[in-house]
SEZA-270755 format. One line per 2 residues: number of its first residue (from 1); for each residue x, y, z of C-alpha. Coordinates in Angstrom, 1 decimal. Example, Ala and Ser with C-alpha at 12.3 -4.5 7.8 and 13.67 -1.06 7.14 Angstrom:
% residues 2
1	12.3 -4.5 7.8 | 13.7 -1.1 7.1 .
***
This chain:
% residues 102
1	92.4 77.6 138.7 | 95.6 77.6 141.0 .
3	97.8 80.4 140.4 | 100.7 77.8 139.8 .
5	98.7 76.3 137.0 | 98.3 79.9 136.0 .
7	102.1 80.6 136.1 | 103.1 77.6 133.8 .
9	100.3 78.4 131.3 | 100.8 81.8 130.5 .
11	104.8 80.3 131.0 | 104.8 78.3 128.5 .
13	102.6 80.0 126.3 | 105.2 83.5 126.4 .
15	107.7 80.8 125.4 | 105.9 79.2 122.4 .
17	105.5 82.7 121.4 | 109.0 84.0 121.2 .
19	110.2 80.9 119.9 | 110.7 81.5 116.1 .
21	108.3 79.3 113.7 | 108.8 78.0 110.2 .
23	107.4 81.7 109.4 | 110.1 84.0 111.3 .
25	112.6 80.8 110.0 | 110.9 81.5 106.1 .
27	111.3 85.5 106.3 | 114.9 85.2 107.4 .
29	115.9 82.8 104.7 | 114.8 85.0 101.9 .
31	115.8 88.0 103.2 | 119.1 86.5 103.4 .
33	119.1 85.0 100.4 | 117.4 87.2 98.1 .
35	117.4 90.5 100.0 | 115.3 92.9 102.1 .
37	112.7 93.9 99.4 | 112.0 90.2 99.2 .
39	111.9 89.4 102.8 | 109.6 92.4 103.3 .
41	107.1 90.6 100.4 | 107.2 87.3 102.1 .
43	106.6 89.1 105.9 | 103.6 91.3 104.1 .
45	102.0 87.8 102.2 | 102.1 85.7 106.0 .
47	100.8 88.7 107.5 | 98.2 88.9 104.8 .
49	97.3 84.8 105.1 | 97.3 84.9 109.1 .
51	94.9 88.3 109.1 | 92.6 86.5 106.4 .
53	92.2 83.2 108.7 | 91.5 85.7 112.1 .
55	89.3 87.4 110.3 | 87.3 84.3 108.3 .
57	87.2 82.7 112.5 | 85.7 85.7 113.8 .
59	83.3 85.9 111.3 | 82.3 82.1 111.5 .
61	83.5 80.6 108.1 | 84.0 77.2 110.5 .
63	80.2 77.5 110.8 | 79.0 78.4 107.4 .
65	81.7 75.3 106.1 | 79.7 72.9 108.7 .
67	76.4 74.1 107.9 | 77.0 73.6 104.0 .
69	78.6 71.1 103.1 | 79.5 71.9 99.8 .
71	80.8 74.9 100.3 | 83.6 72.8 102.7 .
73	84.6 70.5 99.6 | 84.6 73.4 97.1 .
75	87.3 74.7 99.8 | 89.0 71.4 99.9 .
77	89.5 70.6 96.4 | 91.0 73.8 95.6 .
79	93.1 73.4 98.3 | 94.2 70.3 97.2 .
81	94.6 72.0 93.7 | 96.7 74.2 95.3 .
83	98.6 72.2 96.8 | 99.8 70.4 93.8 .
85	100.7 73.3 91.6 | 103.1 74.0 93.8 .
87	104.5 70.0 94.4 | 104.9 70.1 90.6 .
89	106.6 73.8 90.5 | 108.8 72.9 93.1 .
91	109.8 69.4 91.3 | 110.3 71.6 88.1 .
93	112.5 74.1 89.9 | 114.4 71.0 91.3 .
95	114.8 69.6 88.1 | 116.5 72.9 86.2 .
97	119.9 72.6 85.3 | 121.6 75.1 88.3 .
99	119.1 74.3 90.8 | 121.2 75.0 94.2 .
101	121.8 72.1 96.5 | 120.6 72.6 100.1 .
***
């Protein structure tokens, strides 16, 4: 590999790291919002979540998932489970009388 190529790789790589994410944008909200305690729970719970899916790829979960099927759709559907308990929570919250406008 040229060292030009080099360069603008590890470039542009430094720069999507310092840039914030919806992450570093999510712990500054509520830490604003609601205060440091809760900022500090929401840093502790992505920090949690990012060192449970670096730990699950070293360990080969992406394997195991292709070599059982099942397992993959038991993932999947709770996932998807997931994902609309907090749809409807969020419409609920919406919903409340007081709900702050964004």
């Amino acid at each position: 590999m040229e060292n030009v190529n080099l360069i603008l790789i590890l470039g542009a790589g430094l720069l999507a790291a310092c840039s914030p994410g919806p992450a570093t944008l999510t712990i500054a909200g509520t830490a604003m919002q609601r205060g440091r305690a809760a900022g500090l729970a929401v840093a502790a719970g992505i920090s949690s979540g990012s060192l449970i899916w670096s730990v699950s790829a070293a360990f080969g979960l992406g394997a195991v998932m292709l070599a059982n099927a099942w397992i993959f759709e038991v993932v999947r559907y709770f996932g998807a489970a997931y994902l609309m308990y907090l749809a409807l929570r969020s419409a609920r919250s919406a919903l409340r009388p007081g709900a702050p406008e964004l």
